[in-house]
C-alpha positions as CSV (number, residue, x, y, z in Angstrom):
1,X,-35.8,-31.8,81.2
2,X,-34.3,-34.7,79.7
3,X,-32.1,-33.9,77.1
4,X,-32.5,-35.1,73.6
5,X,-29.6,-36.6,71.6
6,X,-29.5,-34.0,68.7
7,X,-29.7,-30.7,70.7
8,X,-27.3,-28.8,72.6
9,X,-27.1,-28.6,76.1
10,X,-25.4,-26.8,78.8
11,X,-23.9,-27.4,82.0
12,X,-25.6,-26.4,85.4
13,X,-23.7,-25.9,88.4
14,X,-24.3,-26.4,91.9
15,X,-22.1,-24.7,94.0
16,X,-22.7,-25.7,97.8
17,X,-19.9,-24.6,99.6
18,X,-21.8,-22.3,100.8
19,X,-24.7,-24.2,102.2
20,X,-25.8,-24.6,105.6
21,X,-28.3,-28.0,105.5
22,X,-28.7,-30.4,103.4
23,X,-32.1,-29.4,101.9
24,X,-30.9,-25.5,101.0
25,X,-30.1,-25.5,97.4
26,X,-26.8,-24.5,96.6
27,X,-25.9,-21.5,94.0
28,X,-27.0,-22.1,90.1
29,X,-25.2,-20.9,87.2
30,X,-24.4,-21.8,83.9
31,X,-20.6,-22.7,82.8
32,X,-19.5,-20.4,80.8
33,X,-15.4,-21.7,80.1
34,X,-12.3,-21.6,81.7
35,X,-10.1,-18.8,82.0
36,X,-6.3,-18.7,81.5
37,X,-5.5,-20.2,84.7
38,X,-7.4,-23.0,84.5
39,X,-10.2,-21.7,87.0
40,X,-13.9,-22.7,86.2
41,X,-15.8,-19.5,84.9
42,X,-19.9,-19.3,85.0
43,X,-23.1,-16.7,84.3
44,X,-26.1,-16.3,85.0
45,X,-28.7,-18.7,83.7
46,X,-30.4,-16.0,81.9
47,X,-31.3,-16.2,78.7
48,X,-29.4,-12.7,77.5
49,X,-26.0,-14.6,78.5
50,X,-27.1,-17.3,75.6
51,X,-23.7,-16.4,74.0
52,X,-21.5,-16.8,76.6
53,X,-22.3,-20.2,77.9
54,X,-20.4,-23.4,76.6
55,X,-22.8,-25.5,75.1
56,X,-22.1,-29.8,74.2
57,X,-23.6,-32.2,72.4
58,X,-24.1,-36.0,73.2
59,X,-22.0,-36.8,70.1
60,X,-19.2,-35.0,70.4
61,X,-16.2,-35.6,72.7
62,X,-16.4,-31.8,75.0
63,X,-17.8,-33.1,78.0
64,X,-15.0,-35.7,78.4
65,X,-12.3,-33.2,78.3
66,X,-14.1,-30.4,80.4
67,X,-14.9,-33.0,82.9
68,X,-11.3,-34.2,83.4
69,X,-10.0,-30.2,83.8
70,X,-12.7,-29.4,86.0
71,X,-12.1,-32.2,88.7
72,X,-8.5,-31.4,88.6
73,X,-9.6,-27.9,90.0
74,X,-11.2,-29.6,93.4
75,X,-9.8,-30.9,96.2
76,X,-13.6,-32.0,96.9
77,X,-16.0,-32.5,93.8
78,X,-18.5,-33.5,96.0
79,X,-19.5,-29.9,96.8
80,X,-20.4,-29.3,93.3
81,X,-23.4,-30.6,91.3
82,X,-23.5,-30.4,87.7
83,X,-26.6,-31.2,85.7
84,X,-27.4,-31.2,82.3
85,X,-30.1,-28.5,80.7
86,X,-31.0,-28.1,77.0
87,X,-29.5,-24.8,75.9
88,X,-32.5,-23.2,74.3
89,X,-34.4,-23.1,77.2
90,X,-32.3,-22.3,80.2
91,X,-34.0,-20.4,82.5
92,X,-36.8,-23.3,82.7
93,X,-34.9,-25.7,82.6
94,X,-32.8,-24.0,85.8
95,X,-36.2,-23.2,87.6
96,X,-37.5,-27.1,87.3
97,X,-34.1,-28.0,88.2
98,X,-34.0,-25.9,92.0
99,X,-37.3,-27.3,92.5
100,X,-36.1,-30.7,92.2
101,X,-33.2,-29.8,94.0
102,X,-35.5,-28.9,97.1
103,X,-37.2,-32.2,96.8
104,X,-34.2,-33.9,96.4
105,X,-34.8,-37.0,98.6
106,X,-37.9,-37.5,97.0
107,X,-38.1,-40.7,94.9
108,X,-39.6,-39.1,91.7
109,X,-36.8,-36.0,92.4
110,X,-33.7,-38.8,92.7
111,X,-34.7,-40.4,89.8
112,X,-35.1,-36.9,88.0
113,X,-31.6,-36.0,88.8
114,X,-29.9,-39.2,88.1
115,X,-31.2,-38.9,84.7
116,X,-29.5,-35.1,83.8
117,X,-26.9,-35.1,86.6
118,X,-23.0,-35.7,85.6
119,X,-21.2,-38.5,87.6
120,X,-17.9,-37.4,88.7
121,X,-17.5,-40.7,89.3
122,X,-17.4,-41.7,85.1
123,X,-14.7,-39.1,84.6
124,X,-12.4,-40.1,87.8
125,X,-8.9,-40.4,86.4
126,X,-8.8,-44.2,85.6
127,X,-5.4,-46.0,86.6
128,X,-4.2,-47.3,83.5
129,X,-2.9,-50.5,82.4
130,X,0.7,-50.6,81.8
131,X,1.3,-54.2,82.4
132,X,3.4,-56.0,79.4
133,X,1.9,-58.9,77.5
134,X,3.7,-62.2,79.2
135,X,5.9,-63.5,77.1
136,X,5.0,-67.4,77.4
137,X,1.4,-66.2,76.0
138,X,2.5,-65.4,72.2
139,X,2.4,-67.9,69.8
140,X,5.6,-67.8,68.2
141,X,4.6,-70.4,65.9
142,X,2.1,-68.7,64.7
143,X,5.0,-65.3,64.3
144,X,7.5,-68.1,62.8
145,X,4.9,-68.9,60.1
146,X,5.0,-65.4,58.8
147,X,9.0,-65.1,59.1
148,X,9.1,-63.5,62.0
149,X,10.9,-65.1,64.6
150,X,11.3,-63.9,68.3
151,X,15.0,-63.0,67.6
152,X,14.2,-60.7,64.5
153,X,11.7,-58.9,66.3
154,X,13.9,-58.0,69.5
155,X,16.7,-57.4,67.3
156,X,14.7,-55.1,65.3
157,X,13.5,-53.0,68.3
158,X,10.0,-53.5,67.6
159,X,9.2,-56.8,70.2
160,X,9.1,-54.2,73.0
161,X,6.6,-52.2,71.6
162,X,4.4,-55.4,70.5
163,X,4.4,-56.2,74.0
164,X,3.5,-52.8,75.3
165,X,0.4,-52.8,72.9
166,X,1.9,-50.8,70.0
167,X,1.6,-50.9,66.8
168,X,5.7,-52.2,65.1
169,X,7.2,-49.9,62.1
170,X,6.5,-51.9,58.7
171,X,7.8,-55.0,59.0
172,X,8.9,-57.2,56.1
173,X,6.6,-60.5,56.7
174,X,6.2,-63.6,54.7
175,X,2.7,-65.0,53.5
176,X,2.4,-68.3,52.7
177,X,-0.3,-69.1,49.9
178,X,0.3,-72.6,48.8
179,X,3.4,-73.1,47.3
180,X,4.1,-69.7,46.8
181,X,5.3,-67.3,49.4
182,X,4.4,-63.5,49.0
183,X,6.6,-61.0,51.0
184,X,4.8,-57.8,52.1
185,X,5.3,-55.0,54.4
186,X,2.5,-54.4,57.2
187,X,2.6,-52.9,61.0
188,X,1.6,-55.4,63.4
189,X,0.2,-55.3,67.0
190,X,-0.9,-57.8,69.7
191,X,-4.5,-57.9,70.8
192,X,-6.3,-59.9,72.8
193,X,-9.1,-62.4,70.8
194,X,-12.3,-63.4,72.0
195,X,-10.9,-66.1,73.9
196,X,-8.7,-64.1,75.7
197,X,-5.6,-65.6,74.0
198,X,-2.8,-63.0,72.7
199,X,-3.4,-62.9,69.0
200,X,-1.9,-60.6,65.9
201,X,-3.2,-58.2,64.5
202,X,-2.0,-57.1,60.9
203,X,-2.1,-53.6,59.4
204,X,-0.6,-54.4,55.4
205,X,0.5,-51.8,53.6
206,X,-2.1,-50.0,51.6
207,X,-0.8,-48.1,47.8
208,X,-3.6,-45.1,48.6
209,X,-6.2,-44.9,51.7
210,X,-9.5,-46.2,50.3
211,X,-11.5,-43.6,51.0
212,X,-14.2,-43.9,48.2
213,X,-15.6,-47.0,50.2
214,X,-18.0,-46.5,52.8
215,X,-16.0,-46.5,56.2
216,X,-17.9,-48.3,59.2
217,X,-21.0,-47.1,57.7
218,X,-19.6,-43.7,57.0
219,X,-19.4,-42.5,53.2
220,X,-16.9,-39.6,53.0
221,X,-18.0,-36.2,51.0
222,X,-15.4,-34.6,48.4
223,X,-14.5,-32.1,50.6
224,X,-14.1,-34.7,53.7
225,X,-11.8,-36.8,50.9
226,X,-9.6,-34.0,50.3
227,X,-9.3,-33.0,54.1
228,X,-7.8,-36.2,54.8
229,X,-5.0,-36.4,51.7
230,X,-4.4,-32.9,52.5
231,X,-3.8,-32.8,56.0
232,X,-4.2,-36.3,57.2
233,X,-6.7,-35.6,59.6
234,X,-10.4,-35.3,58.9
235,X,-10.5,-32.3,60.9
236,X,-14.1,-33.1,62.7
237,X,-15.8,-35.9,64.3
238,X,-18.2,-38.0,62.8
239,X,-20.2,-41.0,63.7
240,X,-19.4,-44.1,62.6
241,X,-20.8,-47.9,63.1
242,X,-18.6,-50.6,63.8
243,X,-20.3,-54.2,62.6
244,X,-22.5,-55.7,65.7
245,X,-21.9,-52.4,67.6
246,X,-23.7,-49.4,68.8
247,X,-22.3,-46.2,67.0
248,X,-19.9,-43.9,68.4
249,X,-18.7,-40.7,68.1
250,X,-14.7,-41.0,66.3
251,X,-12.1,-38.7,65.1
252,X,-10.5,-40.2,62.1
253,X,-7.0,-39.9,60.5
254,X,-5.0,-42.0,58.2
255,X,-2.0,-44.2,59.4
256,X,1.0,-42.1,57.2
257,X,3.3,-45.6,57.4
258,X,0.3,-48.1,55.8
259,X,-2.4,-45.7,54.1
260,X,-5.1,-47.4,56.6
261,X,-8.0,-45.4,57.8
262,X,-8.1,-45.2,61.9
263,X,-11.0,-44.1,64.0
264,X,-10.6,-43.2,67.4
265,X,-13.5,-42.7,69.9
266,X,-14.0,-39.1,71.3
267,X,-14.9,-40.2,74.6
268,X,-11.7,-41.8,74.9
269,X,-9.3,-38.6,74.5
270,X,-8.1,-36.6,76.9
271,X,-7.4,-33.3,75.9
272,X,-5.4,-30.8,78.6
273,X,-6.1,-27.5,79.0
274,X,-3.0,-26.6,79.4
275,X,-0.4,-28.0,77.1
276,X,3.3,-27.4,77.5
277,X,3.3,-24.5,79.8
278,X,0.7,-23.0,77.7
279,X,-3.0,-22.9,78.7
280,X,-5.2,-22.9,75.7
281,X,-8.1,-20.1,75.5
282,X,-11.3,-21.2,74.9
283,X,-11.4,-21.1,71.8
284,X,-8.6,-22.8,71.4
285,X,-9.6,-25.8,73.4
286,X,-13.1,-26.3,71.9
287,X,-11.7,-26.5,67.9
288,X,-9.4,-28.6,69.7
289,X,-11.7,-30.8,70.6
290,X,-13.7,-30.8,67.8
291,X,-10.8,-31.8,65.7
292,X,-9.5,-28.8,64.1
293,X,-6.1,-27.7,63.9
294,X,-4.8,-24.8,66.3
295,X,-2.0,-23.0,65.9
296,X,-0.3,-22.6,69.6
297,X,2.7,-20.5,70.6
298,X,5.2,-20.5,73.1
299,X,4.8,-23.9,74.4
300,X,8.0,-24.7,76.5
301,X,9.8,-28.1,75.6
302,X,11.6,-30.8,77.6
303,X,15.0,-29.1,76.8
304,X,13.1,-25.5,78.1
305,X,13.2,-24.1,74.8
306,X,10.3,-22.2,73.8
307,X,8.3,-23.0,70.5
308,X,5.4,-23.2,68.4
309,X,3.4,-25.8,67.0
310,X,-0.4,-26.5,65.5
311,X,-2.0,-29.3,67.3
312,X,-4.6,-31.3,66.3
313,X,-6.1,-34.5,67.7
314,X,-4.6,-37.5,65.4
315,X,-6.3,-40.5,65.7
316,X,-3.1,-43.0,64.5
317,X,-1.2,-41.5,67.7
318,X,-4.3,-42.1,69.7
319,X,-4.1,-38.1,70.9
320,X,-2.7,-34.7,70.2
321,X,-0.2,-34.3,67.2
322,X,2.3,-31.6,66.9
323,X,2.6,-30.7,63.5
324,X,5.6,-28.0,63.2
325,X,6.1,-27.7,59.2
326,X,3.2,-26.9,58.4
327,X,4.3,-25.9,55.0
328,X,4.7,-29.2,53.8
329,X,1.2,-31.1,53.0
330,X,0.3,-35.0,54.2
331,X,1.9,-36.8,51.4
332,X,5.3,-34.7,51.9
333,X,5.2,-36.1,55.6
334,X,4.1,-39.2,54.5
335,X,7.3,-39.5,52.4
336,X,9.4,-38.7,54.6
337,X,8.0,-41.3,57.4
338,X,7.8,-44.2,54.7
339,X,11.7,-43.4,54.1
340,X,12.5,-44.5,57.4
341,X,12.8,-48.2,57.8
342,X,14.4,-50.4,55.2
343,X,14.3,-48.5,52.0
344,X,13.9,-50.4,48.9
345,X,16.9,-48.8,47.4
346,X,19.3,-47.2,49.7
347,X,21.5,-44.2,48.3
348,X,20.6,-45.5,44.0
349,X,21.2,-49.6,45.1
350,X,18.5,-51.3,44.7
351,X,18.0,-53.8,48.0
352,X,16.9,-57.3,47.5
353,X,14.5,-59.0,49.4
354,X,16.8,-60.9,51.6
355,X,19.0,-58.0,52.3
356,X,16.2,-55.8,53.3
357,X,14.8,-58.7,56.0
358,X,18.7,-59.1,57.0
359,X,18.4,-55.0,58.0
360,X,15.1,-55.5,58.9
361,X,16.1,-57.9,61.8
362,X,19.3,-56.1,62.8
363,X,22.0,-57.7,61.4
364,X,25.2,-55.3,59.6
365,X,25.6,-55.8,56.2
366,X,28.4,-54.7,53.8
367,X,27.1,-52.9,50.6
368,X,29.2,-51.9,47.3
369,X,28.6,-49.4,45.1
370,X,26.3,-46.9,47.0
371,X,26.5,-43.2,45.3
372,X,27.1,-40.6,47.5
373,X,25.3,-36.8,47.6
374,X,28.5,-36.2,44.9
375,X,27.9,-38.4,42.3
376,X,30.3,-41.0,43.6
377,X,30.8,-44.8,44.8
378,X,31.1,-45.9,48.0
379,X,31.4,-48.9,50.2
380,X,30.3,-49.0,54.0
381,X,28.8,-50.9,56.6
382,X,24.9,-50.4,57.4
383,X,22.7,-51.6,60.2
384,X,19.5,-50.1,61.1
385,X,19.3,-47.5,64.2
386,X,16.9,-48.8,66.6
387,X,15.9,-45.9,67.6
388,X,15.5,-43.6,64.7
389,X,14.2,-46.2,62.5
390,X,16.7,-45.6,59.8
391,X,19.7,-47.2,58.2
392,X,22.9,-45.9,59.4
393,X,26.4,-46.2,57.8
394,X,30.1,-47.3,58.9
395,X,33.2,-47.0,58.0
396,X,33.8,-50.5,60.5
397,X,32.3,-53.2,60.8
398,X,30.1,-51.8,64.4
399,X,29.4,-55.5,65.6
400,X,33.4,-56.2,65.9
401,X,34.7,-55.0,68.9
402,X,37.4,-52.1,68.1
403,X,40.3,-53.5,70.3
404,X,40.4,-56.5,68.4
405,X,41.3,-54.4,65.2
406,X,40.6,-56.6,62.8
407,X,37.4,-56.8,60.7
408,X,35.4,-59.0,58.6
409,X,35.2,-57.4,54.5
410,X,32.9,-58.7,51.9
411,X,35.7,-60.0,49.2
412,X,36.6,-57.4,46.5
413,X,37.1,-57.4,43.0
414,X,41.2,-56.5,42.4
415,X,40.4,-53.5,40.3
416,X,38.3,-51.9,43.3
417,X,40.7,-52.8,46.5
418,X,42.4,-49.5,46.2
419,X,38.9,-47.8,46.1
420,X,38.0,-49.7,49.1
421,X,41.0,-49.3,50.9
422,X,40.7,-45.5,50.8
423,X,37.4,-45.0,51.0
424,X,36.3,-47.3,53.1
425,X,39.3,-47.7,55.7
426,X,41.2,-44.5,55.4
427,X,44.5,-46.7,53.8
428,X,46.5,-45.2,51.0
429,X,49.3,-46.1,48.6
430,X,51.8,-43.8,47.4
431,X,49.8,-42.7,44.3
432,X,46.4,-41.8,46.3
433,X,48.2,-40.9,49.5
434,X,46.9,-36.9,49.1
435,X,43.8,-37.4,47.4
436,X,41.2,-36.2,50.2
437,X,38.0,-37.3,47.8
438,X,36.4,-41.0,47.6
439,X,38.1,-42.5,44.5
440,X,35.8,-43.9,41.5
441,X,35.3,-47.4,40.7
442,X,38.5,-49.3,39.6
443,X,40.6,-46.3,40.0
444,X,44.2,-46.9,41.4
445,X,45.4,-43.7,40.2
446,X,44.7,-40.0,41.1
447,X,43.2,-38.0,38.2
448,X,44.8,-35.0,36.4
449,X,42.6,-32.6,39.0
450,X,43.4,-34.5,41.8
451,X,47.1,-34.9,40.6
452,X,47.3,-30.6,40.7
453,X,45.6,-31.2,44.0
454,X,48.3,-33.5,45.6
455,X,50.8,-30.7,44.3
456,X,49.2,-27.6,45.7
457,X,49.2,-29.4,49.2
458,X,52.5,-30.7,49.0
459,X,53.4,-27.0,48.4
460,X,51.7,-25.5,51.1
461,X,53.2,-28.2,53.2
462,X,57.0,-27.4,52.2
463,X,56.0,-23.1,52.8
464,X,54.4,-24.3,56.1
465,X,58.0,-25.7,56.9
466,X,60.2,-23.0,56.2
467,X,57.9,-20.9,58.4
């Protein structure tokens, strides 16, 4: 009866509501699913239902999730027994099983049970942890050392999520190595040392996922390769071996901001039955589980608009990912999450490192000579948005209050204050009063185009007038 590690097993269950001592043995069957409304569905343990029961394996993350849908179906578990029984030999197994079952306060029976029984207890929900880390614990000498000082990091948005255990955005950080300092970009989190102390942990920035190197004991086929720089997901579990650690069951992913490879354990994933107002079929739910992608309409979001989505269990958001362009390949995502943050070059100027840590930490700065989406110059104001992780422009200066309607300009060269004026702060001279386009670098005058421009509307004005 005891299960072994590489086969397949299904779930028994015990159903004594119906009982009317303790020693009568409740109904058996096998668990079959669930059906679309979340209620537990069973057969007979017979060995021609073979094909409908739902079968697990040790290694694979199933039982974790079935357990936490099937306790939120009972008020009281404890009339329910569920015990474990290797799938190619049900009815046998179900037979040894009631006979234990009859004998249950028998020593040898207890101890027989124990062994293939599921705890209800091991899949209780658990309350989680939400407390912040204390502030007085961090060593911000240790942070200051790397160029990150506390008032960066809040500035930047990211302290809060450090001390909620998340991972930052890339973060510009400064490593001293001797007499040389090398700037770098990596995501960092807080975690807790062996000591119990709060220490950091640093993701760097990686130029390509190495995935030809063997993985916590795991070496990657060409096809497992591919999977994960086409999608981003490996799209399965495997097992992998962490050094001076038992092996564990993992779905893996790569981190899209840093290239890193991230495992997550499968017995730490809750996955819902139902998911947005839509409760997943069987099918669904188990390739779920195992880590492929499903495809899942008419979910219902926040704003109760209905949509679709394919999910699939990502192990960087440490749970389901909603992937709605599915079109567009890993590296196109990837792109397009590496452009947020402080871009190296931000609309064709090229950043330096010391303005890229000044947006990096919050502060406004006031760039000249951007290109707009039409080929031409501008000036503005940028800061970073907080909350969308991406620079965003102004035409004032945001950090001056408006009343006070004054602001603080980066001096201009003579030949560009006219550009500046009406481009940046919607001023005008008699020349440039009509011209509605930014004007080009050094330009003071309207152009011939512009000048049949400024005619036209002074035209249309005069008609408008008569009228």
């Amino acid at each position: 009866m005891e299960s072994n590690n590489n086969d397949n097993y299904v779930l028994v269950l015990e159903d004594r509501t119906e009982v009317k001592n303790e020693q009568e043995v409740g109904k058996l069957s096998v668990v079959s699913g669930v059906d679309d409304k979340g209620n537990l569905k069973t057969t007979e343990a017979v060995a021609a239902n073979q094909a409908a029961f739902l079968k697990f394996n040790n290694k694979d993350g199933l039982l974790k999730n079935f357990m936490a849908n099937f306790l939120k179906q009972f008020n009281n578990p404890t009339h329910f027994g569920l015990y474990k029984v290797l799938a190619d030999n049900v009815e046998q197994g179900v037979d040894n099983l009631r006979t234990m079952l009859q004998n249950r306060e028998k020593l040898e029976s207890k101890q027989q049970l124990a062994e293939i029984g599921v705890s209800f207890d091991d899949y209780l929900p658990q309350k989680k942890n939400t407390t912040a880390i204390d502030h007085e614990k961090v060593d911000w000498k240790m942070l200051d050392s790397l160029g990150l000082s506390r008032e960066r990091l809040e500035q930047s948005g990211e302290l809060e999520k450090m001390l909620n255990w998340q991972k930052s955005n890339l973060i510009t950080i400064a490593v001293p190595i001797g007499e040389t300092t090398i700037y770098t970009e990596a995501r960092l989190a807080f975690r807790t040392n062996d000591n119990g102390n709060i220490g950091l942990a640093i993701h760097p920035l990686r130029k390509e996922p190495q995935l030809d190197f063997p993985y916590m004991g795991y070496k990657f086929s060409p096809e497992e390769k591919e999977q994960l720089l086409t999608t981003g997901n490996l799209g399965k579990t495997i097992e992998v071996t962490p050094k001076n650690a038992e092996p564990f069951s993992a779905y893996v992913s790569i981190d899209p901001q840093t290239n890193e490879i991230i495992a997550l354990r499968a017995d730490r994933v809750n996955i819902p039955k139902e998911i947005k107002g839509v409760t997943l079929s069987d099918a669904q739910y188990k390739e779920l589980v195992e880590g492929k992608a499903v495809k899942v309409e008419g979910m219902t979001a926040k704003s109760g608009k209905s949509f679709d989505a394919t999910l699939q269990v990502n192990a960087e958001k440490k749970g389901i990912e909603f992937i709605f362009d599915n079109n567009r390949g890993f590296k196109e995502r990837q792109q397009q999450t590496q452009q947020q943050g402080v871009p190296h070059k931000l609309c064709g100027l090229e950043l330096s490192d010391k303005q890229r840590e000044a947006l990096d930490s919050g502060r406004t700065l006031y760039l000249k000579n951007m290109v707009d989406k039409q080929g031409q110059p501008f000036n503005a104001y940028v800061r970073m948005d907080k909350e969308q992780n991406r620079p965003r422009f102004y035409k004032w200066n945001p950090d001056k209050k408006q009343e006070t309607g004054k602001e603080k300009v980066v001096a201009v060269a003579e030949e560009h204050k006219t550009q500046v004026a009406v481009n940046n702060h919607g001023k005008t001279n008699e020349a440039t009063k009509d011209v509605k386009e930014p004007l080009k670098t050094g330009q003071i005058q309207p152009t011939a185009e512009q000048k049949q421009k400024q005619n036209e509307n002074k035209q249309k004005k005069s008609r408008g007038r008569k009228m």
